[in-house]
C-alpha positions in Angstrom: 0.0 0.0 0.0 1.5 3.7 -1.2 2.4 5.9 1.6 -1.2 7.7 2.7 -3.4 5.2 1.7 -6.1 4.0 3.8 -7.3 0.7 4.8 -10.1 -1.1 6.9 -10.8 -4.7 8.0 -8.3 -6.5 6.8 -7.9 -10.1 7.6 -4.4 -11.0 7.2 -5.3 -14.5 7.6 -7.9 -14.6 5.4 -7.4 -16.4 2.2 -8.8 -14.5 -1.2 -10.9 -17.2 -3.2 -12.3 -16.8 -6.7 -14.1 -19.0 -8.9 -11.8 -20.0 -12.2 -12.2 -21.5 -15.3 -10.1 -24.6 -15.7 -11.7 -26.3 -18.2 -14.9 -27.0 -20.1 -17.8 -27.0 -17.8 -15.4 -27.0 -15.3 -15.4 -24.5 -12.5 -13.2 -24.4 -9.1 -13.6 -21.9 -6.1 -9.9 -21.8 -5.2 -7.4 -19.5 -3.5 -6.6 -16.1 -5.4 -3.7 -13.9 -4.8 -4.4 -10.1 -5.2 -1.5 -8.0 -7.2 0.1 -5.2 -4.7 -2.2 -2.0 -4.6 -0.8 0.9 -6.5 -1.4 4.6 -5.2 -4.5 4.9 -8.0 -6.3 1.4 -7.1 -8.2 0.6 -4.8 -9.2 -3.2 -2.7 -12.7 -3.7 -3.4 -14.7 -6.4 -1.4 -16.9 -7.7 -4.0 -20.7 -8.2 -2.8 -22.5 -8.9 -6.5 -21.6 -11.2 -9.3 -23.9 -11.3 -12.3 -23.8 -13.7 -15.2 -23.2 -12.9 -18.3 -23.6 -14.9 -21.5 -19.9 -14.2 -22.4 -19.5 -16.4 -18.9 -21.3 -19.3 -20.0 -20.0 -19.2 -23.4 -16.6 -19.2 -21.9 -17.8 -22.3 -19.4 -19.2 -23.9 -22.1 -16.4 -23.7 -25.0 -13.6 -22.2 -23.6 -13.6 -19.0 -25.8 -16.1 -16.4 -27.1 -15.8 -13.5 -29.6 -12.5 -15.2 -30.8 -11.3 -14.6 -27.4 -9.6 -18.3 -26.1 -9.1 -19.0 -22.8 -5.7 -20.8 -22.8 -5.4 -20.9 -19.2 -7.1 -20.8 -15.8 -9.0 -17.7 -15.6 -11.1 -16.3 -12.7 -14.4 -15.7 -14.1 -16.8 -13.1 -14.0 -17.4 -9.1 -14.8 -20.4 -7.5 -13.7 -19.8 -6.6 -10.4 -19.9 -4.0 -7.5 -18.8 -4.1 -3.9 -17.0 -2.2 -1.1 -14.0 -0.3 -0.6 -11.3 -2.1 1.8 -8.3 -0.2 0.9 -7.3 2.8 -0.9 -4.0 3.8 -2.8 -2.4 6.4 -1.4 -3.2 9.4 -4.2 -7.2 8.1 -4.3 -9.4 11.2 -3.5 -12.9 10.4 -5.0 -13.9 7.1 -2.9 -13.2 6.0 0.8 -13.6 2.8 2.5 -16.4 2.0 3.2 -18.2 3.2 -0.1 -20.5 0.9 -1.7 -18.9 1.2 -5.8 -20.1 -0.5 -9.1 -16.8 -1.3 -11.2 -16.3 -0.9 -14.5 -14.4 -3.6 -16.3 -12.3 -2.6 -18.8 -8.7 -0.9 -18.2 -7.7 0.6 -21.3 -4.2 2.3 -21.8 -5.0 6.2 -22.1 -2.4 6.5 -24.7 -3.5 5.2 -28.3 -5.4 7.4 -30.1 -8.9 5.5 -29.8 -8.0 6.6 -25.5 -7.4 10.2 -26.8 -10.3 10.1 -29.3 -12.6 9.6 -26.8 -13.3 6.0 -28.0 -11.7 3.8 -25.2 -14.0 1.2 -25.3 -11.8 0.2 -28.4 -8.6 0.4 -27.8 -6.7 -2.3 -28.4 -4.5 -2.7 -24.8 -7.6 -2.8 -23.0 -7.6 -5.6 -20.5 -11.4 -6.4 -19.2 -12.5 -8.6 -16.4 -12.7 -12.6 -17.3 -11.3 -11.6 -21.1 -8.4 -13.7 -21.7 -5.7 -13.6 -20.4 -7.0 -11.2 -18.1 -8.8 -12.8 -14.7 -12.4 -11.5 -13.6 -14.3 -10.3 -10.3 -16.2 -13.9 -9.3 -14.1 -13.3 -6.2 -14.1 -12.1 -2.8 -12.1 -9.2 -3.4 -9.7 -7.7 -6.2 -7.8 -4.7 -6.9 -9.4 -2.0 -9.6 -8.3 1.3 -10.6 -10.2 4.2 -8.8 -11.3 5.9 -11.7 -13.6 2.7 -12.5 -15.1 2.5 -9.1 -18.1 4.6 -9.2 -19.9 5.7 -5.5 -23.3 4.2 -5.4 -26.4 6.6 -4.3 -27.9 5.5 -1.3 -31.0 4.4 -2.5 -28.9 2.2 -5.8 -28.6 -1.4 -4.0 -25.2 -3.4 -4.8 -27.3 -5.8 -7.0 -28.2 -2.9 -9.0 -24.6 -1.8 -9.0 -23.4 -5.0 -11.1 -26.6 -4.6 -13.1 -24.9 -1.5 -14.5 -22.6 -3.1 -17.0 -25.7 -4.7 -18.9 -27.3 -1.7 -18.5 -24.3 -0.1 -20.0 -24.6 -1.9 -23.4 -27.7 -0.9 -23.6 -27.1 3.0 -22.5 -24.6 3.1 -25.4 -26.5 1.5 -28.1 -29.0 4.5 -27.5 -26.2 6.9 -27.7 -24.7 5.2 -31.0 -28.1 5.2 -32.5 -29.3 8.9 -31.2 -32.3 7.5 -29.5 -34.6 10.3 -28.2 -38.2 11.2 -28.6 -38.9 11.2 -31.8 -37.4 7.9 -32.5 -40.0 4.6 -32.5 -37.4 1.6 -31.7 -37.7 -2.1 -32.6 -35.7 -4.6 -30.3 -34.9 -8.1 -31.9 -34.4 -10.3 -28.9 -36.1 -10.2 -25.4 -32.9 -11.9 -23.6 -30.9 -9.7 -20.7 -29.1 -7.3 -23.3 -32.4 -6.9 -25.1 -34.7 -6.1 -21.8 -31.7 -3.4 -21.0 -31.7 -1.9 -23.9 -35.4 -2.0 -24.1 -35.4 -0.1 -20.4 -32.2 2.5 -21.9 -34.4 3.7 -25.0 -37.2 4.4 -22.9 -35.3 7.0 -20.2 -33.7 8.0 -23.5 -37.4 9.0 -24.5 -38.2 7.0 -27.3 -42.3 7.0 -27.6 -43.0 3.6 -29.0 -41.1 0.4 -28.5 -41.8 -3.0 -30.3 -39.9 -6.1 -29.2 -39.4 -9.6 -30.9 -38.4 -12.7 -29.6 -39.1 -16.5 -30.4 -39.6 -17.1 -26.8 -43.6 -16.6 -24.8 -42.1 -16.4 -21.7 -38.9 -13.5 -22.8 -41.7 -11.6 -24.5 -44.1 -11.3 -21.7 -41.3 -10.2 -19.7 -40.7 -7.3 -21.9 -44.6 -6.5 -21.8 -44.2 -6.2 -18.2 -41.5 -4.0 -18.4 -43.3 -2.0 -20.7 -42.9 -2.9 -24.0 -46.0 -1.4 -26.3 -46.2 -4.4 -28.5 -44.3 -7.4 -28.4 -44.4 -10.3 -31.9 -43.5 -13.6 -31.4 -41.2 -14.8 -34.3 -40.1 -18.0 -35.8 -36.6 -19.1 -36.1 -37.5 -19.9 -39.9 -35.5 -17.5 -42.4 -38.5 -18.0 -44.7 -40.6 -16.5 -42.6 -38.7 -13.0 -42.4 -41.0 -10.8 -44.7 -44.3 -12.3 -43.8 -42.6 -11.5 -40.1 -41.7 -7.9 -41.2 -45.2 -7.0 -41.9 -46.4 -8.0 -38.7 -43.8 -5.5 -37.0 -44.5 -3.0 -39.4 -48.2 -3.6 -38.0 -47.5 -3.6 -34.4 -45.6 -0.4 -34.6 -48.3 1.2 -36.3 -45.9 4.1 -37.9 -42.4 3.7 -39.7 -39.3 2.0 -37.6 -36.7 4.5 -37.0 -34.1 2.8 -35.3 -34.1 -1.2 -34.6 -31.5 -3.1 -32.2 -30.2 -6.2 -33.1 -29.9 -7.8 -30.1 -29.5 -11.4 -31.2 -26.8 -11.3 -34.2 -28.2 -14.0 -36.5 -29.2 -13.9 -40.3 -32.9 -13.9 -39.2 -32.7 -11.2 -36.9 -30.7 -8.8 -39.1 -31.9 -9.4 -42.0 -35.4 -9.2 -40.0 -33.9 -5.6 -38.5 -33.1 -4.5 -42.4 -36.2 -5.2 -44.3 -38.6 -3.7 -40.9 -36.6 -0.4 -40.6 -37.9 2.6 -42.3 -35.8 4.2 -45.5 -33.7 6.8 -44.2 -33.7 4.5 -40.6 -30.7 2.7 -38.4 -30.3 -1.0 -37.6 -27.7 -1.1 -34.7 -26.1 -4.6 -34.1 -25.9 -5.0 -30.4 -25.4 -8.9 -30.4 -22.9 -10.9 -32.0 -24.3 -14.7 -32.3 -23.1 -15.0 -35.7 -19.3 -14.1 -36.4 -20.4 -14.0 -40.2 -24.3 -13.0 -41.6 -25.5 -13.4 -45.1 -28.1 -10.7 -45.3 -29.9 -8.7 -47.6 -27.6 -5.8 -47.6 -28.1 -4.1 -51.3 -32.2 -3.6 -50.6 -31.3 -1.7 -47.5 -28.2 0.5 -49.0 -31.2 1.1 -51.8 -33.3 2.9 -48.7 -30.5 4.3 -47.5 -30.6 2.4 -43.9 -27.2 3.1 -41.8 -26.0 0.4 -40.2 -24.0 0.5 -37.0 -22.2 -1.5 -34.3 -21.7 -1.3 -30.9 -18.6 -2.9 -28.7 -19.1 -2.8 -25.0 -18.9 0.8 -23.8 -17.5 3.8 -23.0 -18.5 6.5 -20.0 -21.7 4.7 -19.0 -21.6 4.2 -15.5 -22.8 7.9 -14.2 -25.7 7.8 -16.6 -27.0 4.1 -15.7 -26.2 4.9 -12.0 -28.9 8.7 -12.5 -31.3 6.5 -14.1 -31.2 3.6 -11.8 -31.1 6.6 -8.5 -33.8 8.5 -10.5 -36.1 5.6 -10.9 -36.1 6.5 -14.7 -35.3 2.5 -15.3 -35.9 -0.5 -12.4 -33.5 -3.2 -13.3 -34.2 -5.4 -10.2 -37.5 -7.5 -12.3 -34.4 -8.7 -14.3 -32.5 -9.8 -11.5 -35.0 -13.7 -11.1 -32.2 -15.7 -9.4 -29.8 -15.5 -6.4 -26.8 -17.7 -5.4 -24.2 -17.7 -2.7 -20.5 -18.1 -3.2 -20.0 -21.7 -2.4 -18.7 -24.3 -5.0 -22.6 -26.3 -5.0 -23.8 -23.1 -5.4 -21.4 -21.8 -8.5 -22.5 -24.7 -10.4 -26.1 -24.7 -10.0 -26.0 -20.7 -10.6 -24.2 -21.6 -14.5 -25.9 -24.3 -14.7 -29.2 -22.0 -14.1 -28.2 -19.3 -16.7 -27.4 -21.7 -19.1 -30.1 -23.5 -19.2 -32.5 -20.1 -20.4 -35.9 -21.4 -19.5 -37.3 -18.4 -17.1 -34.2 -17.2 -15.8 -32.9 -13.5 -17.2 -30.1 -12.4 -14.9 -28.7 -14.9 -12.6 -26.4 -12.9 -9.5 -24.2 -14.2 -7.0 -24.3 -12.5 -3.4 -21.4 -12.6 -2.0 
């Protein structure tokens, strides 16, 4: 610990454990050794864990996004907690403070850092993206300037909630959402229901979901969808499909959210959007689509992409303190931190059925 710093409750005798990847469909809660605290980080005891579907995909094949996990990795990156220790030049949080984290250290030097665009710069090193080790641990050592003070009436569950919430917050940004912009969402899973929630307090007026799935979709009507349209997973079925969109909206689509990232969906997204609209891929299930592109480029529909995010966490945190967007209906399961229980939560999100977010209190 830098000379100044502060710390609180320390055990020295306690042992850090973490939940790791070793293998396919193979997790172990096993001792994890924190790196020394520099005087800009901060200790954070983590108290939320949620799961992500980059988490099971890694669980399940050992890599996602072209992203291979070549060694053991501690899993998990949507997280928030409380401050143990502070470096010795950390002014903006004390311990004690309840922080969300955000995941991604980038370098601050490349131009994408300087442009603004950190979110893709190509040092960045994420939580539980190879070789980089994630949060599914007691506690682990962050920068301060990704820690951000939760408002007392923001719970910790709704802290880790913020980096779904995040994807969704700048998709909206990306695609200019406001209030005179009518939005489609393909796919009622976690990043679809967020982003659903985000183009709302960004003040879109009328907001149409699709999914394949009864259950996902009247999830989304609770939430407040204004029409939701079950769809089939059929390619054929994509212009017959269009037309009941088109229906449900009532008026033209100005910007749609792929939240899926298959043929169907975005070539579903490109044939429902207005002339002149957006289609903004937000999910990446297919690393390669064959879709109608030369129809839409005839209507002049923009298409544009979205990779995690960048200066989120103050907006989902005045949305979530505001009451603007209530991400807890998401939150439908709850684990502890023992190794029974780390199964049965993976094993939980995996299996889809009714669960959305699965979270790990810790």
């Amino acid at each position: 610990m830098g000379k100044g710093g502060m710390s609180h409750g320390v055990n020295e005798g306690e042992e850090n454990m973490a939940a790791w990847l070793l293998g396919v469909n193979n997790l172990k809660i096993q001792p994890f050794k924190l790196p020394p605290i520099g005087p800009h980080d901060v200790r954070v005891r983590i108290k939320a864990v949620g799961i992500c579907g980059s988490d099971v995909h890694y669980l399940k094949t050992m890599s996602c996004a072209g992203f291979i996990v070549k060694e053991p990795m501690v899993i998990g990156h949507e997280c928030a907690g409380i401050i143990e220790e502070t470096g010795s030049e950390v002014k903006h949080v004390v311990v004690g403070d309840r922080v969300a984290l955000e995941p991604g250290i980038s370098c601050w030097r490349c131009n994408l850092c300087k442009e603004g665009s950190y979110n893709l710069c190509p040092e960045m090193k994420f939580f539980a993206t190879p070789p980089v080790h994630g949060s599914l641990a007691n506690q682990v050592v962050h920068p301060a300037d990704l820690c951000f003070k939760l408002p007392d009436n923001v719970s910790l569950e709704e802290g880790a909630m913020c980096e779904p919430l995040s994807v969704g917050v700048h998709a909206c940004r990306r695609a200019n959402i406001g209030p005179e912009k009518n939005v489609l969402i393909m796919g009622a899973g976690p990043i679809g229901l967020v982003t659903m929630l985000a183009a709302r307090a960004f003040g879109a007026p009328r907001i149409v979901i699709v999914d394949v799935d009864d259950n996902r979709l009247s999830v989304a009507k609770k939430l407040g969808a204004d029409e939701i349209v079950k769809v089939s997973i059929n390619i054929q079925d994509t212009a017959e499909e269009v037309v009941q969109i088109n229906k449900a909206m009532g008026t033209g689509v100005d910007v749609t959210f792929d939240c899926a990232g298959f043929n169907k969906t975005m070539s579903t997204a490109l044939g429902a959007t207005r002339a002149g609209g957006k289609v903004c891929l937000v999910g990446m299930g297919h690393s390669e689509m064959t879709v109608p592109l030369t129809p839409a480029a005839a209507r002049e529909v923009d298409i544009i992409g979205i990779f995690r995010y960048k200066n989120t966490w103050p907006l989902c945190l005045e949305f979530l303190s505001s009451g603007k967007i209530d991400v807890k209906p998401l939150i439908t399961h709850r684990f502890g931190f023992s190794q029974k229980e780390v199964e049965e939560a993976f094993e939980t999100s995996a299996g889809g059925g009714n669960a959305i977010k699965v979270m790990f209190n810790l």
